[in-house]
N, C-alpha and C positions, 0 to 999 in steps of 0.2 A: 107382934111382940118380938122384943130381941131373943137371941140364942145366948144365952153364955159367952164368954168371951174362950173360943175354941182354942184348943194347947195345939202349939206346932208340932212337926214331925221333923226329924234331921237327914237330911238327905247327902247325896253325893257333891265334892266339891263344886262351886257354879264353872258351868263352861265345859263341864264333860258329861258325853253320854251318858245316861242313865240305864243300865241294866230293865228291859221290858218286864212288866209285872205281869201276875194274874190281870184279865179284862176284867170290869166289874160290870161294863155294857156290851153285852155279844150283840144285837143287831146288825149288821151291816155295817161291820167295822173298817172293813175295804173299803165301802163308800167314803163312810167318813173322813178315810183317809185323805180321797180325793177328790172330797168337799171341801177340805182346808186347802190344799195345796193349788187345785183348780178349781175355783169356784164357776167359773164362767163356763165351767164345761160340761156340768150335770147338776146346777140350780133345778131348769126342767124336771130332772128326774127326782131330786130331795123335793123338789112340793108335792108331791107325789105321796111320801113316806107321812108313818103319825110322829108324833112329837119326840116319842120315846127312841123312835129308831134315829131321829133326828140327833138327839144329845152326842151322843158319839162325836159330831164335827165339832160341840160347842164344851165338850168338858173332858178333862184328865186326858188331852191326847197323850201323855207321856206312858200311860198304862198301856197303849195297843202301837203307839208311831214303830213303823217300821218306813228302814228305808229313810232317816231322817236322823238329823243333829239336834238332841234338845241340851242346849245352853244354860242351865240352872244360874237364877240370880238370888244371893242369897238373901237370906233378911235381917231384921236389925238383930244385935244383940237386946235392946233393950224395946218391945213396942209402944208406939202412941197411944199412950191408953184412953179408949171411947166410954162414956159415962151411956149403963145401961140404960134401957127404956124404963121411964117411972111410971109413964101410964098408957092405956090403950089408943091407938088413933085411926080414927076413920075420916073417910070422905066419900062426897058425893061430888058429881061432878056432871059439864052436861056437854054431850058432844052429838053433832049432826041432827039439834033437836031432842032427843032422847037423854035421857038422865041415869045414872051407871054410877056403881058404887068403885071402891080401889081394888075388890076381890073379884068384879068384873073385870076392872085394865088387866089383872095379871092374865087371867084365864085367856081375855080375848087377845091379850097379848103374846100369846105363849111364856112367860114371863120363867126365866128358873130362879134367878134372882133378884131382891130390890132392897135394896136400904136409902130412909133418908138422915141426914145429918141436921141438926141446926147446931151449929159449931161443935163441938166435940161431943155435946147430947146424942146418941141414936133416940132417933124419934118414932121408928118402924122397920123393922127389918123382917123379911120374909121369904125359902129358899122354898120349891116346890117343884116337883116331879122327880122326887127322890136326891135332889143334888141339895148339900147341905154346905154350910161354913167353910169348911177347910178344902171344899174343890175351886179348882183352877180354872175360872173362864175364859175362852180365846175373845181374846178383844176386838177382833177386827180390827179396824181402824180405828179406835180409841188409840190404839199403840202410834198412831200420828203425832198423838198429843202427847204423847211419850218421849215421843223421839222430838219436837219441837223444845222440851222441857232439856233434853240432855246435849240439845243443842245452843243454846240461850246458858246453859252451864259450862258449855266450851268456850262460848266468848266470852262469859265473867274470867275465863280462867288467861284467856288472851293466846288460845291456842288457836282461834279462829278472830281476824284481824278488825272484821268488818264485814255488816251481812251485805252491805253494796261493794263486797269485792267478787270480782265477778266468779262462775264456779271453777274458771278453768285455771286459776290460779290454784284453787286445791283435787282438782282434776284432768289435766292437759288433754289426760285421753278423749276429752268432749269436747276439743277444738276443733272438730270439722262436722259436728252432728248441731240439731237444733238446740241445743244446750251453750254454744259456740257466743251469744251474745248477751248471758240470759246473765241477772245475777244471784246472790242466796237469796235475798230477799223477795228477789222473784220466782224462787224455787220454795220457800216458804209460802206463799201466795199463794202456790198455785197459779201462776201465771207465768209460764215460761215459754210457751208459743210451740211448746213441740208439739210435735204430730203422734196422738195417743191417744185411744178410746176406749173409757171406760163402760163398756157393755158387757154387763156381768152374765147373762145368756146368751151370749152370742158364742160358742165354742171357737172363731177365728178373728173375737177382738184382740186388742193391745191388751185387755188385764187378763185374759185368758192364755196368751203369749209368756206375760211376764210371772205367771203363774205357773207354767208349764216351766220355765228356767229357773224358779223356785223347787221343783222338784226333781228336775232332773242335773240340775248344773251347769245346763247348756241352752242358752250361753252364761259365760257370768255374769253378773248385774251392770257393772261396770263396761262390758262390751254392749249389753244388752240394750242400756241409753246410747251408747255412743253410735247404734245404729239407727235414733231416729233424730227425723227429719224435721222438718220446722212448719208451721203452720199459720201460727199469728207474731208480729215481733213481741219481745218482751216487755213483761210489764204493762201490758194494755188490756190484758181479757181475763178473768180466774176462767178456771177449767181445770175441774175436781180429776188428775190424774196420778194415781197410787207412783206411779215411774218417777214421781219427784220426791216423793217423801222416802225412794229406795233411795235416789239420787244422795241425801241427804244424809244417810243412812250410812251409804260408802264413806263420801266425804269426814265424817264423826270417826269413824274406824278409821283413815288416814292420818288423820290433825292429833288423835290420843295414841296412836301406835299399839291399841288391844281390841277383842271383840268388844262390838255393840253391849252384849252382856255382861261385860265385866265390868266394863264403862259405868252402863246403869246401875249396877251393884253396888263398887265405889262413892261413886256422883251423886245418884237420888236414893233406889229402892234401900239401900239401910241407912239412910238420912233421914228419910220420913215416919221414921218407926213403924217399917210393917212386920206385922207378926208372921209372916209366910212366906216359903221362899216361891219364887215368881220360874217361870223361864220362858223362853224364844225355841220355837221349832223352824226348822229351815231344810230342805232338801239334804241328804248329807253329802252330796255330792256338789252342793253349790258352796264357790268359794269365800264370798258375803254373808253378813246376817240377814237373814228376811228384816227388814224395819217396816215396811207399809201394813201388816198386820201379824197373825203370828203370835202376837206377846198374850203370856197366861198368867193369873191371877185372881187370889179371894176379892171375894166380894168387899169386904171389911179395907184390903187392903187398896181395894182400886179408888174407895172413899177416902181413903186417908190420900192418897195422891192428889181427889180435886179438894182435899182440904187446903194441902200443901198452895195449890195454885185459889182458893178464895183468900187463904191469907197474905195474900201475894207472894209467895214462893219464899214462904216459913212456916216452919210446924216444929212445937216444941222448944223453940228456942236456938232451930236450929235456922242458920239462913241456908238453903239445897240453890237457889236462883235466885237472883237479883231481882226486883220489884219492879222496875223499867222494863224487864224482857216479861214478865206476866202482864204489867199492862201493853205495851206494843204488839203482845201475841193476842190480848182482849180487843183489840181495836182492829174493826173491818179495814181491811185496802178501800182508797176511794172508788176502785171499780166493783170492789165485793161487797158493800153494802146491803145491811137486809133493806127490803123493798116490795111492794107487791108483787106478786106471780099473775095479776090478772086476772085470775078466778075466783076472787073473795079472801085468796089466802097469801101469805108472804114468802118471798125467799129468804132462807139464813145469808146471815154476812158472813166474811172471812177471813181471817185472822190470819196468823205465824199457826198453821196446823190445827186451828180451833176452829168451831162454825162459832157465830154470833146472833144467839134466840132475835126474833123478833118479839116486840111488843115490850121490851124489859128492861131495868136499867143495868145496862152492864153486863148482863150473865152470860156466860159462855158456855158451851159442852165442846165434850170430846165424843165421836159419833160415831160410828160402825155399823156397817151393813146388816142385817138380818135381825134388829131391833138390840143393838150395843148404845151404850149413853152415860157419860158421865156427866150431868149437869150441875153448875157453878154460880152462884147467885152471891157474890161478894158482899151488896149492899141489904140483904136479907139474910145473911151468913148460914145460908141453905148449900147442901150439896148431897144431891140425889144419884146414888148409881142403879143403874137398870141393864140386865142381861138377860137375852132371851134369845129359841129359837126360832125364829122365823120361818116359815118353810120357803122363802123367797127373799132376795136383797130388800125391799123396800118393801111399805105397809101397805097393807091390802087398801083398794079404795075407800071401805069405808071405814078404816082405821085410820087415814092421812091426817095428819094434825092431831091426831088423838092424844101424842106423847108428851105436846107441850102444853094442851090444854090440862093432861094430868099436872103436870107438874108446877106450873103455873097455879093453880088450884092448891096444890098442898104447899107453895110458898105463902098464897094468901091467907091460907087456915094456919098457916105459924105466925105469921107476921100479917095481919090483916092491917 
């Protein structure tokens, strides 16, 4: 069943610190801390924790962030209004053999939030483990498809020339690192050939690196690429590295001349009528905005974003991006194509900052470590978000493929 449609709260201007509140989750708030900021450096130890002491990395970091810049973006004057639930919806579904209802996905998914859309209808919405409507999810990497959306709003604007101009025309500082031959487009991709690994356990990978300069400042983002090295030429191979989507990140705070979050404020988040204001956590000592993850947000409002992008980047009557840059962001690279994995199961394709479902016509999500998902089904005019905590970046083995088989399933139960 839906919730009401929840009343905002008024907050501090966007782009300034927030005064810390009362905690409303004491657990292991320290952790938390530095679960968000270095994931790669105590995953180990969060699979570890229950669920509850988990929440802390995944909602209202604004209540405990210490040590930390949160950027408030604000929201619309006026919201997109969502047409409540008329009647109850269930599914059954069958994954690894065995057969599971949608109140199993949540549980065995750790699930805090889920809604799904069939265009402006909520068809199901559901918050659970005490986190309700009007709390703020970190997206993880959802915030990719974020920053892809605010980027494709920079070239309608003709602040950004051409994504095949190379990066160093809006970056010079990356003329002697592996960034030196790459272009946007290939930074889009995920294909830029630099030398970067994303091993979210590993305490002395590249995302645990660039996570640790998320919090401390040092180095700053913009030194922090320009320190690496190259690996494959560009444009030949995707290779999921968060350092392009910061890259990317910088570049937008260049070419608008304001923070990432005011950018987004202006440009999307009150263009698409969200009822809530959003914000960005970032080290407060680093001189960048975090863009590879980071960004917070309702539930209600992360759906109205991949509404924005199922109606090709309009909602309400308003045009937020151009219709060419949601479809060329929907369309895998010819080397990132979904395809088999060889195991019975598929790789996602890759887009301009999006994955691309297998098995589907067209639908894309925006994805995030520790079970993050905004799914986009254009030609089904479905769009399902799902936020949970995972006690681990990726799905337990026998939850692998679990998330599309759900959802897939409750596309065909709307639109069979």
């Amino acid at each position: 069943m839906a919730a009401s449609e929840p009343q905002h709260h008024d907050h501090p201007s966007p782009t300034r610190r927030r005064p810390v509140r009362t905690r409303r989750w004491q657990p292991r708030a320290a952790l938390g801390f530095v679960l968000l900021l270095c994931p790669g450096l105590v995953e180990a130890q969060a699979a570890q924790t229950g669920i509850e002491e988990r929440i802390p990395r995944f909602v209202n970091r604004d209540l405990i962030a210490e040590d930390s810049r949160i950027d408030w973006i604000g929201r619309a004057d006026r919201p997109f209004p969502l047409r409540e639930a008329s009647a109850p919806f269930t599914l059954t579904y069958v994954h690894q053999g065995r057969t599971y209802t949608l109140d199993d996905y949540l549980r065995r998914s750790d699930a805090l939030g889920f809604i799904v859309l069939e265009d402006d209808q909520i068809i199901y919405e559901r918050y659970l483990h005490g986190v309700g409507p009007m709390d703020r999810h970190l997206s993880m990497s959802v915030a990719k498809s974020v920053v892809s959306v605010l980027f494709g709003i920079a070239l309608d604007q003709g602040l950004i020339r051409s994504v095949d101009d190379p990066v160093t025309r809006y970056l010079p500082s990356l003329g002697t690192s592996g960034y030196r031959d790459a272009t946007l487009r290939d930074v889009l991709h995920m294909a830029t050939g630099v030398d970067f690994n994303e091993e979210y356990g590993n305490p002395d990978s590249d995302i645990a690196a660039l996570s640790r300069a998320n919090r401390t400042g040092e180095p700053p983002f913009g030194e922090f690429a320009a320190s690496l090295g190259s690996e494959n030429p560009p444009g030949t191979v995707f290779r999921y590295q968060s350092v392009n989507t910061q890259v990317l990140g910088v570049v937008l705070e260049e070419v608008t001349g304001m923070p990432l979050a005011r950018y987004a404020e202006e440009k999307l988040w009150r263009r698409i009528g969200t009822q809530n204001e959003a914000f960005i956590i970032t080290g407060e000592a680093q001189v960048s905005t975090c863009a590879y993850s980071c960004f917070y947000a309702s539930l209600r409002d992360y759906a109205r974003f991949g509404l924005m992008a199922m109606r090709g980047g309009e909602i309400g009557g308003t045009r937020v991006v151009s219709s060419a840059w949601i479809r060329d962001s929907s369309t895998p690279a010819p080397f990132a194509e979904p395809r088999p994995d060889g195991a019975g199961g598929c790789r996602r394709g890759y887009g301009y900052q999006w994955w691309i479902a297998c098995g589907t016509e067209g639908a894309f999500q925006a994805v995030g470590i520790n079970g993050q998902s905004i799914y986009v089904d254009p030609s089904r005019r479905v769009v399902i978000a799902q936020f949970s905590a995972w006690p681990q970046a990726g799905a337990s083995p026998e939850q692998r493929g679990e998330r599309l088989v759900v959802f897939q399933a409750i596309v065909s139960a709307l639109a069979p």
